[in-house]
C-alpha positions as MATLAB code, in Angstrom:
seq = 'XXXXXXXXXXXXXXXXXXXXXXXXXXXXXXXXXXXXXXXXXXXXXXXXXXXXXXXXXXXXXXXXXXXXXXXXXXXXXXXXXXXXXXXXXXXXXXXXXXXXXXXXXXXXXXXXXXXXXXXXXXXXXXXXXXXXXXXXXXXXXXXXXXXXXXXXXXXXXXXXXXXXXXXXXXXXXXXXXXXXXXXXXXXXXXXXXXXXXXXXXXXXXXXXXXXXXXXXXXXXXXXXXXXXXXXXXXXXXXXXX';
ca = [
      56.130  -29.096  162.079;
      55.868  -32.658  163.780;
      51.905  -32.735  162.511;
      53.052  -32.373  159.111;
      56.010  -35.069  159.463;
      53.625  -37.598  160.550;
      50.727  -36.665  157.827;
      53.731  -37.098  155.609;
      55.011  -40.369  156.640;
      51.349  -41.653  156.720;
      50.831  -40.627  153.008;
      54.299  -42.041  152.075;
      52.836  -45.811  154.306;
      49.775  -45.777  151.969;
      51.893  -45.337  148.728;
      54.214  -47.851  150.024;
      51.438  -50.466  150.983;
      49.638  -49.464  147.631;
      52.645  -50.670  145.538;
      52.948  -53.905  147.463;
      49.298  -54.899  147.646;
      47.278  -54.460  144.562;
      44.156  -51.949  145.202;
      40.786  -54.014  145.837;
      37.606  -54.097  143.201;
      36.060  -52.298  145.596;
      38.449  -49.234  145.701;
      38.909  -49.723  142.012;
      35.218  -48.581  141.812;
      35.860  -45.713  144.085;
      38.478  -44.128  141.985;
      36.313  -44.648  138.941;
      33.328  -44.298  139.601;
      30.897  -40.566  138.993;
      29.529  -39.297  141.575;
      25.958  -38.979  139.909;
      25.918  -43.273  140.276;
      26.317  -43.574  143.786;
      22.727  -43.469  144.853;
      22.300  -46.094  142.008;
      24.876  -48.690  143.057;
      25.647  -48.302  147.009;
      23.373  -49.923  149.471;
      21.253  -47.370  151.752;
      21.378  -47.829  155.481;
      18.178  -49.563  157.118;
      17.475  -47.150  159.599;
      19.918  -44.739  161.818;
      20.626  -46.238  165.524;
      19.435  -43.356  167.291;
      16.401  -40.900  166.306;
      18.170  -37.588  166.118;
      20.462  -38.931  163.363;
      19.835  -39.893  159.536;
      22.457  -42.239  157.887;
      22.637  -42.625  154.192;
      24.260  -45.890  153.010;
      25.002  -49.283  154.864;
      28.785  -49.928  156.270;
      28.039  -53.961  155.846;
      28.503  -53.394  152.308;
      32.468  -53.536  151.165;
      32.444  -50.612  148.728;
      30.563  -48.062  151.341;
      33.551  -49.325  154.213;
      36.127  -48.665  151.224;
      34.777  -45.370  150.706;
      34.820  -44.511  154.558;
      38.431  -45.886  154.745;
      39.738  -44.042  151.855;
      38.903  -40.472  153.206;
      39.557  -41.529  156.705;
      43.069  -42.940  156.310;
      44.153  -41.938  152.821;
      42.304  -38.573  152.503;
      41.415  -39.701  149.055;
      39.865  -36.703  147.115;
      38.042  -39.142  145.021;
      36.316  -40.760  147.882;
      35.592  -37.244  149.065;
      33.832  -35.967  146.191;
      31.645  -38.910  146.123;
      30.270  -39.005  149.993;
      30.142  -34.971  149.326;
      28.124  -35.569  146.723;
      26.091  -37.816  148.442;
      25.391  -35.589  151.700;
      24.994  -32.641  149.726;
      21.964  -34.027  147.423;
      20.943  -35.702  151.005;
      20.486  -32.818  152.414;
      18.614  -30.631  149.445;
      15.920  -34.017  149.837;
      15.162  -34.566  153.286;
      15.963  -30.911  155.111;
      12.077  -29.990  153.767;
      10.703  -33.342  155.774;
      13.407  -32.775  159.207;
      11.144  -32.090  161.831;
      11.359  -28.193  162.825;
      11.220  -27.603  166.806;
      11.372  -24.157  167.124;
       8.686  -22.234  168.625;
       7.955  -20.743  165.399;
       7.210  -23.825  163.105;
       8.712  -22.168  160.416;
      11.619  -23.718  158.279;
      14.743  -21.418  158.433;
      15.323  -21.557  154.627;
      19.113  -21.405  155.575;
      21.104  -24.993  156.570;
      24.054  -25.038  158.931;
      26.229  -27.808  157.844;
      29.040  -28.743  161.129;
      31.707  -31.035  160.656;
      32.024  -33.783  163.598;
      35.179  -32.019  165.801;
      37.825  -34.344  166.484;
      40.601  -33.755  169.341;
      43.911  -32.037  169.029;
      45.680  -35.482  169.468;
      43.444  -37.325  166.981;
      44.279  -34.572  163.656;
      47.865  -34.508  164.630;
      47.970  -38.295  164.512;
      45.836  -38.095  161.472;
      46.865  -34.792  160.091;
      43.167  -33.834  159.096;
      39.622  -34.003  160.126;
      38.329  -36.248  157.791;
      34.341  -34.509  158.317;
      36.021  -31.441  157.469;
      36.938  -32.804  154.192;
      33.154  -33.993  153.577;
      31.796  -30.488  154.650;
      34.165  -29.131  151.672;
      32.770  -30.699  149.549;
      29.484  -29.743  150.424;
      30.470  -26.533  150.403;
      32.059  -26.965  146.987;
      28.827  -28.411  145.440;
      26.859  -25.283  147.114;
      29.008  -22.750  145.557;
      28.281  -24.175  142.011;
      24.844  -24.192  142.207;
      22.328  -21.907  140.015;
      19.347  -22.447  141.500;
      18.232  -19.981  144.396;
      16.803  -21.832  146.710;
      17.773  -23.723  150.661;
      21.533  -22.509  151.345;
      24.014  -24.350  153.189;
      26.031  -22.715  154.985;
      29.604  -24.524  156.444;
      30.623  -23.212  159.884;
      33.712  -25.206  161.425;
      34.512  -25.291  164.849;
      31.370  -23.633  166.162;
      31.105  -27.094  167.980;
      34.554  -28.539  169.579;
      35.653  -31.739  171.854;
      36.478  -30.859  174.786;
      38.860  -33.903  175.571;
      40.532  -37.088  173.446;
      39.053  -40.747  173.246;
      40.265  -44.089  172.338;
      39.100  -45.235  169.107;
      35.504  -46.248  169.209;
      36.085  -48.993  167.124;
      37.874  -51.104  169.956;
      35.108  -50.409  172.901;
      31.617  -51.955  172.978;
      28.570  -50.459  173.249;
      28.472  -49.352  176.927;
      31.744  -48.154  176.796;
      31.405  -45.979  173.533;
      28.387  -44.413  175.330;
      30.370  -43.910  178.371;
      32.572  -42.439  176.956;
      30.845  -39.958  174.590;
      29.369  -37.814  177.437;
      30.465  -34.635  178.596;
      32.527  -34.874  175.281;
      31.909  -31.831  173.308;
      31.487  -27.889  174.107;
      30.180  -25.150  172.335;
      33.054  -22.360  170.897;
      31.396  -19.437  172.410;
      33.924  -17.061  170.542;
      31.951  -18.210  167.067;
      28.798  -18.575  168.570;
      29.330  -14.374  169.733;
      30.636  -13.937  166.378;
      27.811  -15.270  164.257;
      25.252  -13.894  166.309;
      25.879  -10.605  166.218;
      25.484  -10.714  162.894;
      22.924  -12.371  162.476;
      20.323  -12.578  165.481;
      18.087  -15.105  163.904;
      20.637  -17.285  163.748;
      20.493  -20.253  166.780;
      16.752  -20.467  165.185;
      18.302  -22.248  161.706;
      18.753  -25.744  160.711;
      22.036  -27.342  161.986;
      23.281  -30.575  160.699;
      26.152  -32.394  162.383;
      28.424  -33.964  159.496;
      30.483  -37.626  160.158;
      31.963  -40.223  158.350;
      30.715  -43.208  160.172;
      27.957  -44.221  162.614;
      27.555  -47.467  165.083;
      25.964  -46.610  167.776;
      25.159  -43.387  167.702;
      26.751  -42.724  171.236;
      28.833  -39.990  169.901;
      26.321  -38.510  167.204;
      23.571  -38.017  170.179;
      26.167  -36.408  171.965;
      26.981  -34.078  170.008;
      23.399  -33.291  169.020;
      22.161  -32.762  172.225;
      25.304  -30.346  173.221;
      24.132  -28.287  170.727;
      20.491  -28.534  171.750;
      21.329  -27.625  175.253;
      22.884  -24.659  174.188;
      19.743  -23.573  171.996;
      20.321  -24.513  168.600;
      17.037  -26.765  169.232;
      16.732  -27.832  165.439;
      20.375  -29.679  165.513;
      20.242  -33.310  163.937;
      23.004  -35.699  162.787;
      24.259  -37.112  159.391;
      26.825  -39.371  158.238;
      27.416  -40.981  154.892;
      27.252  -44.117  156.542;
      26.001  -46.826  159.377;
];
């Protein structure tokens, strides 16, 4: 009941601060904008910070931070649909050219997408996961497809964090990494689950979903948890760096 106060009161901050303060161009553009042009007008990201990781566009630019900021604090559906969008046709591109490193060397025609866990704490504060909004999406766009071909499969809270952090934002680099290990587990309850039916199934492609990333402390993280614990073909993506 408390959770759903505060997601409340946050929502009722945001229309409060949106009727004071006009909405920037840059939001404007988010709210209006298809999601078949965003390849066409957002900047991509140079290169990802750490190798097991792909990002798609660049944070520097104002309407890509917007975009971030609007699922993250406002859980703007909009927004949403757009990054979706953007992961989703991502990930029909480059899974074909993600390096395999199972034993086999055979591509697992079926994609495992994983939304980036966050801590109890952080969704109360927040009152959502924003990466679980992103992997909806996904998931949405999958289910409307007509083509048979790669499927993406959603599975949430396969991996979990074990323990809460600060915001990432305030620390520097040494700190973020510092603080990123030992962060995440593996929820052996799905894991059981899944594999029994389905015994091929640690052998698939897993792809960690995020919003944002700077480092890459918590990304690698998270991808090597999962490596550790044999899903060896894990890699992270997030709409932006």
């Amino acid at each position: 009941m408390l959770s759903i106060t505060k997601s409340l009161f946050a929502n009722l901050v945001n229309l409060f601060i949106d009727a004071i303060f006009p909405i920037p161009l840059a939001e404007q553009w988010i709210l209006n904008t298809p999601k078949e042009g965003i390849f066409k007008i957002l900047p991509r990201a140079y290169k990802s910070p750490i190798p097991e990781s792909f990002s798609i566009f660049s944070y520097k630019d104002e309407k890509v931070w917007r975009l971030v900021w609007s699922i993250k604090y406002k859980k703007s559906k909009q927004a949403s649909t757009l990054a979706g969008f953007a992961l989703h046709r991502f990930i029909k591109i480059f899974t074909q050219v993600i390096p395999n490193t199972t034993e086999s060397n055979v591509i697992i025609p079926n994609i495992i997408v994983i939304p980036m866990p966050v801590s109890k704490q952080r969704r109360r504060e927040r009152g959502f996961n924003q990466c679980e909004l992103l992997t909806k999406e996904i998931e949405n766009l999958e289910q409307q497809k007509n083509l048979v071909d790669i499927k993406i499969i959603v599975i949430n809270n396969l991996l979990v964090r074990k323990h809460h952090t600060s915001r990432q934002t305030l620390k520097d680099k040494s700190a973020r990494e510092k603080s990123a290990l030992d962060l995440f587990d593996i929820n052996e309850n799905i894991h059981q689950k899944i594999s029994a039916s389905n015994s091929n199934f640690k052998n698939s492609t897993f792809i960690i979903i995020d919003d944002v990333v700077t480092t890459g402390s918590t990304m690698k993280e998270a991808v090597l948890t999962m490596r550790k614990a044999g899903f060896q073909n894990t890699w992270g993506l997030s709409v932006a760096h």
